[in-house]
C-alpha positions as CSV (number, residue, x, y, z in Angstrom):
1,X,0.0,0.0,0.0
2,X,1.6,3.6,-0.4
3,X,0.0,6.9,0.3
4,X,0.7,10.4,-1.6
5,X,1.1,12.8,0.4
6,X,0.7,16.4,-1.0
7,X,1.7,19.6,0.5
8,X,4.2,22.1,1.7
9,X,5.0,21.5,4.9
10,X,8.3,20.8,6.8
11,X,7.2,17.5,6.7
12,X,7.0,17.2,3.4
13,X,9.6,16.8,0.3
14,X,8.9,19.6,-2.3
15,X,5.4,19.3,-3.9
16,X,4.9,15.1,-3.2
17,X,6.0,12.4,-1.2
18,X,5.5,8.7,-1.8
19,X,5.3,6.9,1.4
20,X,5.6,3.2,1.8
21,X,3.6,1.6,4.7
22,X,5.6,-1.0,6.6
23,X,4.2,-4.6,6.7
24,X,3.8,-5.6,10.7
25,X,4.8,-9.4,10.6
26,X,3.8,-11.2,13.9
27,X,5.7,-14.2,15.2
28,X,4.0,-16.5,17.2
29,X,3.8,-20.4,18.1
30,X,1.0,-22.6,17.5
31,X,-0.1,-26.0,17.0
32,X,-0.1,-28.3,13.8
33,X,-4.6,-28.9,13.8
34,X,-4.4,-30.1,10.2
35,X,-2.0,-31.1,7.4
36,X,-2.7,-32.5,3.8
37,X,0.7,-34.0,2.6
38,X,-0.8,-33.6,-0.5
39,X,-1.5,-30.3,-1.2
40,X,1.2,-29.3,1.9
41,X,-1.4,-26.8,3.4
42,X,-3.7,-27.3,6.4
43,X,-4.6,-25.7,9.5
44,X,-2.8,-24.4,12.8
45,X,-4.0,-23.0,16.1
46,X,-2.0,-20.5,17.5
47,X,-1.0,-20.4,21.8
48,X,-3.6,-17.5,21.8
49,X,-6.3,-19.7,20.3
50,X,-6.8,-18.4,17.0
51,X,-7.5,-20.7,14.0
52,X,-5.5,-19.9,11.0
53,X,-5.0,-21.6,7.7
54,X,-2.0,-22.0,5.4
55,X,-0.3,-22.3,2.0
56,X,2.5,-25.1,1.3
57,X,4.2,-21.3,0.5
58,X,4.4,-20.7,3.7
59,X,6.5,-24.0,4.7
60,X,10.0,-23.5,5.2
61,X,11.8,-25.6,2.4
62,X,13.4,-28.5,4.8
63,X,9.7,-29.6,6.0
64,X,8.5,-32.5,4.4
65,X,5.6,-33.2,6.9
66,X,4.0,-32.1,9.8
67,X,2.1,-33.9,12.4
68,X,-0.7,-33.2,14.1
69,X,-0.1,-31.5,17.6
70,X,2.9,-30.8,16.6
71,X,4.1,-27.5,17.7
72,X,5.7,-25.2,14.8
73,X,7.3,-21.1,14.9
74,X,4.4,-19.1,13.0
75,X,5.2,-16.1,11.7
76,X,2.2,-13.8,9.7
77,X,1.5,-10.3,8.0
78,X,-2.3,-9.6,9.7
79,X,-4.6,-13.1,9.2
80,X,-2.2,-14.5,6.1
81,X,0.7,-17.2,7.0
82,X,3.6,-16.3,6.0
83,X,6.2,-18.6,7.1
84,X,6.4,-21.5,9.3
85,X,9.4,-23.2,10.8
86,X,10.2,-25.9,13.5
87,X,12.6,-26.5,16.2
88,X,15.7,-28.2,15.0
């Protein structure tokens, strides 16, 4: 997302400045609910008891499968997965 901002104010650059919006990324444990080895997607429930769903793009490159209970690093931009990693 970016954001113009127009004016002439100190804190503003000349006539228009282009802002970029950091992402907030969340770490976070959870709990392996679901896993299709399949597809490499299924469903987690994080220590704060929120259900989230994700993407085998989200799965660090070294996991082959997950078990169920199995707890796993979560790490997310908002709702969306983003990564997922476990202990060594």
């Amino acid at each position: 997302m970016t954001r113009t901002v127009v004016g002439t104010g100190r804190l503003t650059m000349g006539a228009s400045l282009i802002l970029r919006l950091s992402t907030r990324v969340t770490a976070m444990q959870g709990t392996v609910a679901t896993f299709d080895q399949t597809t490499r997607s299924g469903k987690l429930l994080t220590d704060e008891g929120m259900p989230l769903e994700f993407p085998a793009s989200s799965l660090a490159e070294h996991i082959r499968h997950l078990r169920v209970g199995q707890r796993v690093f979560v790490e997310t931009d908002g709702t969306t997965v983003t990564s997922i990693k476990i202990w060594n």
